[in-house]
N, C-alpha and C positions, 0 to 999 in steps of 0.2 A: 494430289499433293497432301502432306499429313498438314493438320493444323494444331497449333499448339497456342494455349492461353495458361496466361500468369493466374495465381490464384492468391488474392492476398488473403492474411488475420483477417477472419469474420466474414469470406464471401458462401455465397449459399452457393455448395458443391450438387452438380446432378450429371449422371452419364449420357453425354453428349457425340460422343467418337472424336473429340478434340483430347490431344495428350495434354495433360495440368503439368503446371512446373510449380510447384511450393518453394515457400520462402525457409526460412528458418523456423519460423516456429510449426511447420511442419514437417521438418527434420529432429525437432522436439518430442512433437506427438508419436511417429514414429518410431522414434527409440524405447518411448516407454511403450508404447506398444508391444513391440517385438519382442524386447524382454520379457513381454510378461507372458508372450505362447512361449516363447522359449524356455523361461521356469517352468511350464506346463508340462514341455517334453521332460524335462530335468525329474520333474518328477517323478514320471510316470517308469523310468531307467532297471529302480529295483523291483518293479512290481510284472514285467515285460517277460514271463517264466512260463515253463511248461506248465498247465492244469489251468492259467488262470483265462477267466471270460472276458471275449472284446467287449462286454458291456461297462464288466466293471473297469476296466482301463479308461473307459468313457466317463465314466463317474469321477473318476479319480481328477481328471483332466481338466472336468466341469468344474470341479468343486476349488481345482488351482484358480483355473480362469476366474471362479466367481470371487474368490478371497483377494485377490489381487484387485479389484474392481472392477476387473472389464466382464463382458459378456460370450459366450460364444458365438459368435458370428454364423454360425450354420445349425444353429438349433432353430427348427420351422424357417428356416431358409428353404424357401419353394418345395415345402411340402416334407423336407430332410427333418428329421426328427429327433437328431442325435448331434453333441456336440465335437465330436473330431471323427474321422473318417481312418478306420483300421481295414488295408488291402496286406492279404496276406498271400505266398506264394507266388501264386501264377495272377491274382488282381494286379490291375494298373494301378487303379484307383478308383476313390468314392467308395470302398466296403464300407456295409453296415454293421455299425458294433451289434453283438446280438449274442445270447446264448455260445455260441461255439468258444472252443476253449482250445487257446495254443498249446500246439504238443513239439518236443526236442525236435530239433532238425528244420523250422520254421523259421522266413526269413519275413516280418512284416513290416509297411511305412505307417506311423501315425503321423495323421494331420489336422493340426490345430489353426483355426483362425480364430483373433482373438477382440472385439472391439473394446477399445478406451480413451473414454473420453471423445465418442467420435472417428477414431483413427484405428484403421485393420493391422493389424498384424499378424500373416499369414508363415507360417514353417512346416516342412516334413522333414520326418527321419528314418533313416531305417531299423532296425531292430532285430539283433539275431537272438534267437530262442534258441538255448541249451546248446546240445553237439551239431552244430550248422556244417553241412559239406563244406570243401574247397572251392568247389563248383560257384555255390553261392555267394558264396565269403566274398568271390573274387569280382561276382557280379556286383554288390554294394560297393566294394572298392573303387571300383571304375565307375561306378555310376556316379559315386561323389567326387569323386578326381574331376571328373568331366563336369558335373556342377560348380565346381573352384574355376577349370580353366577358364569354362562360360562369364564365370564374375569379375573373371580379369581383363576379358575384353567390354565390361560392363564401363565405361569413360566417355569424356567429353569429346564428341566429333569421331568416334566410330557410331556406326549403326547395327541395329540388333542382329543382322547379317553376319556380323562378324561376332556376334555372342554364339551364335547357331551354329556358326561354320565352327566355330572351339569345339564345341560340346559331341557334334552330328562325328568330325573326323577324328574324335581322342576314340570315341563309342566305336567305330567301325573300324577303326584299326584292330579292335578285340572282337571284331564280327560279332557285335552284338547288333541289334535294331532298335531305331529312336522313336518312338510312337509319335506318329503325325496328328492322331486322333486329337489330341489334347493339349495346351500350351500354358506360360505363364501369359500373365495379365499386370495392366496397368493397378495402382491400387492406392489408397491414403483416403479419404473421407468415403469415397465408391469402393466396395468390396469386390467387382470385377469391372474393370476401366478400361478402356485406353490405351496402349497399344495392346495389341494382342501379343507377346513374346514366344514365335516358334522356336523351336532348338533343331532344326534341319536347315541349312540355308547358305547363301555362298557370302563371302566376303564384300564390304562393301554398301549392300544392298539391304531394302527395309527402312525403317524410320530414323531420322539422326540421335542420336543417342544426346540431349541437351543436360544440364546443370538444372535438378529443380524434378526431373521426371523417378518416380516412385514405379515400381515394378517388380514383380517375383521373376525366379529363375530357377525350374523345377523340372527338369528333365525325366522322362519314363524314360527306362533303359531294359530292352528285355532280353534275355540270352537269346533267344528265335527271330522271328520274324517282328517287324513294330506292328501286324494288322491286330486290332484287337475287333472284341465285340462288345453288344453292351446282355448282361443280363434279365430278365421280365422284371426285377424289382425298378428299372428306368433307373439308376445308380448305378452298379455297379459296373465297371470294365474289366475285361479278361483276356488275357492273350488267346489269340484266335487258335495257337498253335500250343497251347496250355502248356510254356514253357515258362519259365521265372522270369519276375520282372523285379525291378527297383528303383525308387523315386528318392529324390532328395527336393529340398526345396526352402530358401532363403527370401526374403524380402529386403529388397535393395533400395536407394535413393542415389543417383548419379551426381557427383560432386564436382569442385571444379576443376580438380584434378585428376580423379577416379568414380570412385564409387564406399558408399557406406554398406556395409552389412548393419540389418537392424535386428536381424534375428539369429544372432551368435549364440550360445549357451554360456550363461556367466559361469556356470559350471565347468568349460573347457569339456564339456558333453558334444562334440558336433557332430565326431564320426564313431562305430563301432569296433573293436567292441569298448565297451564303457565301463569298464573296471580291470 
């Protein structure tokens, strides 16, 4: 049986496998958290072109996060070195920014986690580079379509069951594959929490979705097969069948009628393409 504990103003947060339920003022935190990776993606919109390097996109992203006040949350994170994580192509996820340089026809997600003040705010996006196929286009289309219906089922008294069963049946209606490999996560003071949130799963079934519970909702979507691998560098993920993949990803808090997005772009930046 899952267990769930209230967290009030001022308790000392630690990852326990109990889901938190916050009050308001961290539905506070939250917000400005999320906006502030989400300025970060904003950012980073015109500079996402053929020739330039995932390192400096890294930079660019660092230096939103740091001006804003918060920190990047995955910089010397277990050993990660770099503050947002660029998968391009055929990655799932976790690419390391590095020397290589996007060329036309590239579809990639960055991903920003951001702390402030204490509070994570986690987002990915996708990103098409110059003359992107139809092929692809259509794969980030679906992929975020599928990440909205997920959020809709994101309310009080369904369970993440039925976040899953949105996401897993819009994805395979377009015979794409949802990667089992990896999921979202519980999140607010703990940068990975509580529940674990798959996106494969049947109606019904899973944790109760309560008022107070913080959670990302980040589906891998891949045109092949979901089996991926992981690369020698221990980050990176790659479709087993090196066919295209696509992530989106939102940071949520469950309301008592719905659910909050906290990492919307004030920009109306959410999906591609972004001009």
């Amino acid at each position: 049986m899952d267990t769930y504990v209230t967290v009030a103003e001022g308790d000392s947060v630690a990852r326990t496998g109990a889901i938190k339920l916050y009050g308001p003022d961290g539905f506070a935190g939250m917000r400005r958290a999320g906006r502030l990776a989400a300025e970060a993606l904003d950012e980073l919109v015109p500079h996402v072109v053929p020739g330039v390097e995932t390192q400096e996109l890294d930079r660019i992203a660092r230096e939103a996060m740091l001006r804003g006040g918060g920190i990047p949350a995955t910089l010397n994170y277990r050993g990660f070195t770099h503050s947002c994580c660029t998968s391009i192509n055929h990655v799932v996820c976790h690419g390391i920014p590095g020397p290589k340089t996007l060329k036309s026809g590239d579809i990639v997600n960055i991903d920003v986690t951001v702390i402030l003040d204490g509070w994570h705010g986690d987002t990915s996006r996708m990103f098409l580079v110059g003359d992107v196929p139809i092929k692809a286009r259509r794969l980030v289309d679906v992929t975020y379509e599928a990440m909205m219906l997920g959020i809709a089922q994101a309310k009080p008294g369904n369970r993440l069951g039925d976040v899953a069963h949105a996401i897993q049946s819009f994805a395979e209606r377009h015979r794409y594959g949802v990667v089992r490999d990896f999921c979202g996560h519980g999140l607010g003071r703990v940068f990975h929490d509580a529940p674990e949130v798959v996106h494969v799963g049947r109606p019904g079934t899973g944790p109760e979705l309560r008022p107070g519970m913080f959670m990302t909702i980040e589906p891998m979507i891949n045109i092949g097969r979901p089996d991926v691998k992981m690369l020698d560098d221990g980050w990176t993920a790659v479709t087993r069948d090196r066919s295209l993949s696509a992530q989106f990803e939102h940071s949520v808090g469950i309301t008592e009628t719905g659910c909050e997005i906290f990492t919307a772009s004030p920009r109306g930046l959410d999906r591609p393409p972004y001009s």
